[in-house]
C-alpha positions as CSV (number, residue, x, y, z in Angstrom):
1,X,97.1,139.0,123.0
2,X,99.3,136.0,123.8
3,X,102.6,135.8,122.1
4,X,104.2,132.5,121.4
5,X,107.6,132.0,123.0
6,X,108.5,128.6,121.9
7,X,108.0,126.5,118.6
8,X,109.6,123.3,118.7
9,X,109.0,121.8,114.7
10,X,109.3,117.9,114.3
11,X,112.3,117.5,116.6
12,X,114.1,114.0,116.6
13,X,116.9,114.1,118.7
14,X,119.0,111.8,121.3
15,X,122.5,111.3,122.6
16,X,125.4,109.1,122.0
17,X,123.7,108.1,118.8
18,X,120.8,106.8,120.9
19,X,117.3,108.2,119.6
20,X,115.4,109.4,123.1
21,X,113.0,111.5,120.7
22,X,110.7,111.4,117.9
23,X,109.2,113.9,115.5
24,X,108.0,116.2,118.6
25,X,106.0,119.2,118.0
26,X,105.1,121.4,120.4
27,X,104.2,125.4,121.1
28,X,104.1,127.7,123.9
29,X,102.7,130.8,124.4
30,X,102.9,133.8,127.1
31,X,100.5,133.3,129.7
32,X,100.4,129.5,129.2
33,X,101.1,126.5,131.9
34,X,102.1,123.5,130.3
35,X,102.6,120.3,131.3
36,X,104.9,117.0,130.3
37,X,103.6,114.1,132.0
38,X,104.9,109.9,130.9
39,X,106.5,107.0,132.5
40,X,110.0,106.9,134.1
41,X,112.3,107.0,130.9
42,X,109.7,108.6,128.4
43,X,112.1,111.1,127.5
44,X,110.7,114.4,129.3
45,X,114.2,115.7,130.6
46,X,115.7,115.1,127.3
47,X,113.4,117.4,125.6
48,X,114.0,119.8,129.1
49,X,117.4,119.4,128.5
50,X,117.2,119.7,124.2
51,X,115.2,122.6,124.5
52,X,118.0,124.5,126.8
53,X,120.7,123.1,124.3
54,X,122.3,120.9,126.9
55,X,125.6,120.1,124.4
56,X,125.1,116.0,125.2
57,X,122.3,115.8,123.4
58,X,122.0,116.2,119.4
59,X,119.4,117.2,117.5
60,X,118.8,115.1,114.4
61,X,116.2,116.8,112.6
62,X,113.7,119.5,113.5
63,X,113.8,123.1,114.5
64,X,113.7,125.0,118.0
65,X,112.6,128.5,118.0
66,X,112.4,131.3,120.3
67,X,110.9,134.4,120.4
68,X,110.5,133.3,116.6
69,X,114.6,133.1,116.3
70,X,116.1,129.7,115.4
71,X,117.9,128.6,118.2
72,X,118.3,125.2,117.3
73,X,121.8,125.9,117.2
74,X,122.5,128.2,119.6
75,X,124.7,127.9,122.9
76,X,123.2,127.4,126.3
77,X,124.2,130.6,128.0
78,X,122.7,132.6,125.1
79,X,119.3,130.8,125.3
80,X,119.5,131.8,129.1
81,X,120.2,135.6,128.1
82,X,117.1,135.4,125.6
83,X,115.0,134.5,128.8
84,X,115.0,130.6,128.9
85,X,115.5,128.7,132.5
86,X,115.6,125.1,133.7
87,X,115.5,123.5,136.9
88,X,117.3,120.2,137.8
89,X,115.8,117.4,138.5
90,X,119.1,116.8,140.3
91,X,120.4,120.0,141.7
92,X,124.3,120.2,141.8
93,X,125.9,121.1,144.6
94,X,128.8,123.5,144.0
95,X,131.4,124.6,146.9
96,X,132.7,127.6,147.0
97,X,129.9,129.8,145.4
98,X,127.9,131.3,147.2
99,X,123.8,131.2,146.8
100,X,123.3,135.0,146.8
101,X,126.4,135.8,144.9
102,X,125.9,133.0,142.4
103,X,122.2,134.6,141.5
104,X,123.4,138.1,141.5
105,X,125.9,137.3,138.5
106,X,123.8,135.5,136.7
107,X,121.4,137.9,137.1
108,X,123.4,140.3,135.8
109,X,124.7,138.6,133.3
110,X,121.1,137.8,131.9
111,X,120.5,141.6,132.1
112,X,123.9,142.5,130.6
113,X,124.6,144.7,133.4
114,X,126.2,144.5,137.1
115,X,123.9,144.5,139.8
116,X,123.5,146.4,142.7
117,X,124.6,144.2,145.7
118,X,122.1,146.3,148.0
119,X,118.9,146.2,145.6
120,X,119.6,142.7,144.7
121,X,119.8,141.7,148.3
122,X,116.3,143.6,148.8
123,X,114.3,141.4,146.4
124,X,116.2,138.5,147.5
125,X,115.1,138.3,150.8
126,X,111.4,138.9,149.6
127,X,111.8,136.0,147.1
128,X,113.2,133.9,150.2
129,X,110.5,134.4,152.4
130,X,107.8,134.0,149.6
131,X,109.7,130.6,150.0
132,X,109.8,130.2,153.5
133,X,113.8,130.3,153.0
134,X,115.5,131.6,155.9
135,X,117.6,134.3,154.4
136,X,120.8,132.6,156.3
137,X,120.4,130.4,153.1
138,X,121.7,133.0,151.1
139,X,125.5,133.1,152.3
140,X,125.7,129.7,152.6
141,X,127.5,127.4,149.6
142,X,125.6,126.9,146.3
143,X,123.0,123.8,147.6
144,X,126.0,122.3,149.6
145,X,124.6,120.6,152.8
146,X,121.3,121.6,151.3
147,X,118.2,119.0,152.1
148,X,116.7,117.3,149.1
149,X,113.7,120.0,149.6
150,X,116.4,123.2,150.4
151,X,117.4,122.4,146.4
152,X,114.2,122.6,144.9
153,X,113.4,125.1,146.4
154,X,116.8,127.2,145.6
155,X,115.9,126.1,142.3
156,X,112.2,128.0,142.4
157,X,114.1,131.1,144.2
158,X,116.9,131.1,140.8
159,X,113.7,131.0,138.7
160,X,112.1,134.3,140.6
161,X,115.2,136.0,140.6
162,X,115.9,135.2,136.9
163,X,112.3,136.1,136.0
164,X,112.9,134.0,132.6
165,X,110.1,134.6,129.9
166,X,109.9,130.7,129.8
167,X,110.6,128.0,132.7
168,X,111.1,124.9,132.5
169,X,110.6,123.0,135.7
170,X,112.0,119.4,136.0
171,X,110.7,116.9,138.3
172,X,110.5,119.8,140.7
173,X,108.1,118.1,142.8
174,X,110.2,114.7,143.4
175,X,111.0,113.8,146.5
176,X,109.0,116.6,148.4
177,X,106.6,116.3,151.2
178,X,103.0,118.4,151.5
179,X,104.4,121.3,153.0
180,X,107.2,121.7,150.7
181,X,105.1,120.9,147.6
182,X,102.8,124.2,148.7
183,X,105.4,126.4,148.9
184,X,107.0,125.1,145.5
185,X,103.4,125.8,144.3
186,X,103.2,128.8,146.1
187,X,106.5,129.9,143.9
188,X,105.3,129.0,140.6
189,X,102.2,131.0,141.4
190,X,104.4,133.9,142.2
191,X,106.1,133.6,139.3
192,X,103.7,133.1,136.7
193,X,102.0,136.1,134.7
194,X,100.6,136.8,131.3
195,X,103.9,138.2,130.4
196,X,105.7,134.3,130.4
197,X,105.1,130.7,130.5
198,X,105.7,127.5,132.3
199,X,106.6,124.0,130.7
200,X,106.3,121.8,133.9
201,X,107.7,118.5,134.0
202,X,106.5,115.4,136.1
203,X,105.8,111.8,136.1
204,X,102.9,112.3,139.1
205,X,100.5,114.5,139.7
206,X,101.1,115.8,143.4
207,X,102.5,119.7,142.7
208,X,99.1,119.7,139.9
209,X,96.8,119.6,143.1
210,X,97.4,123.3,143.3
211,X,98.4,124.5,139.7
212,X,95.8,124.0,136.6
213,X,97.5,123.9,133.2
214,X,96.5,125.3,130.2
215,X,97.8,122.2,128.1
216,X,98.8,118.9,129.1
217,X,100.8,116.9,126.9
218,X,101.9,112.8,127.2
219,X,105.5,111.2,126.3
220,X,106.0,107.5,126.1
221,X,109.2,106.5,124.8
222,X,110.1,109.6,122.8
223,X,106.7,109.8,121.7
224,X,103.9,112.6,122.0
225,X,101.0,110.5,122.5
226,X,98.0,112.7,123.7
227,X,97.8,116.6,124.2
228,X,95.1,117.9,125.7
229,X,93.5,119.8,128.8
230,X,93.6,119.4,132.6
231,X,91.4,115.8,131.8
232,X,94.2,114.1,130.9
233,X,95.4,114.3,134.2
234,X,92.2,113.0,135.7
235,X,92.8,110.0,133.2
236,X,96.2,109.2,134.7
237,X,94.7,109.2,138.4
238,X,92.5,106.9,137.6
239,X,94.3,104.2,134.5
240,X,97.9,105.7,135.0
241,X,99.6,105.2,131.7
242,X,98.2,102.1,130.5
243,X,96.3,103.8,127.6
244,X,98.9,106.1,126.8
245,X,101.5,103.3,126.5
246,X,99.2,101.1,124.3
247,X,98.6,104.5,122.2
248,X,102.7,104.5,121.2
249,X,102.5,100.6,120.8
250,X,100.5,101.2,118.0
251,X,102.9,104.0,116.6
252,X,105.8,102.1,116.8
């Protein structure tokens, strides 16, 4: 039986006093593939970055819960440990830190325990090639020199090696080509079980050629708009968000 992981409860929330969301309800389940589709500027890495706790943003009014704990307030890092992730739509680059040793400590410090540096580098190098990574990758400076597609994916490979219980993927297929987008999709498949869930988040529909949601759900301007099945998709390929952008006119 599916357990819900997330409950987000008529969140309002924005930053620098600026309102970027509006009364937003949503739930997630294990087992579950959702998706957050809109316009540029809809607001779907807010509520990425509002449901990681991302301490920019504020929370108005509304509740965010977890594994049916109230996290609403609750620091990033401990979100993480309770098995939340999220990829950048941007990934930093950070000299200095290494890619292998960057995931091994965070890895252990999800876990609450040290990892070993030979097992670890084991299952790395599986999760690299699942990846079509070359394992050279893994020595080399946190996404430093990295290609646009070398991030995303080193994002993917921190979501494997983390195993979250809920992932949230932002704008992970921006900016790739076919091949890339496959292996990305290739990840996500690898990833994905009845034991956790995926909030994916996208303003096309290229990486959904190879991944069918559960639920899709539509933001325009802070607004939920339309939640439904894979169909909604199919409407955005063929009327983009015309209908969905007249549907929050007349909520405004």
């Amino acid at each position: 039986m599916a357990t819900e992981l997330l409950r987000i409860e008529d969140i309002t929330a924005g930053v620098n006093d600026k309102t970027l969301l509006e009364h937003i309800d949503l739930t997630i389940r294990t087992g579950e593939i959702h998706v957050l589709m809109g316009p540029n500027g809809a607001g779907k890495s807010t509520l990425g970055n509002v449901i990681m706790g991302h301490p920019s943003y504020k929370v108005d009014h509304g509740s965010i819960y977890f594994l049916d704990k109230d996290i609403t307030e609750l620091a990033t890092d401990k979100r993480a440990k309770m098995g939340l992730f999220l990829s950048f739509q941007n990934p930093e680059e950070v000299p200095g830190i290494g890619l292998e040793n960057f995931l091994r400590t965070a890895k252990g410090a999800v876990k609450g325990e040290e990892e070993n540096v030979f097992i670890f580098n084991l299952a790395l190098k599986k999760l690299m090639k699942t990846l079509a990574m070359d394992h050279e990758y893994a020595d080399r400076n946190l996404n430093v020199g990295f290609s646009g597609g070398e991030k995303k994916k080193s994002e993917i490979l921190q979501m494997l090696a983390l195993d979250p219980k809920l992932a949230i993927l932002d704008e992970t297929d921006s900016g790739l080509d076919v091949d890339a987008v496959r292996i990305v999709s290739k990840g996500i498949e690898t990833f994905h079980n009845d034991s956790n869930a995926l909030l994916i988040i996208t303003h096309n529909t290229k990486i959904l050629e190879s991944i069918t949601p559960d639920y899709v759900h539509i933001l325009v301007k802070g607004h939920l708009v339309a939640n439904g099945d894979a169909s909604l998709i199919r409407t955005i390929e063929k009327q983009g968000y015309a209908p969905f952008i007249e549907a929050e006119e007349k909520l405004a």
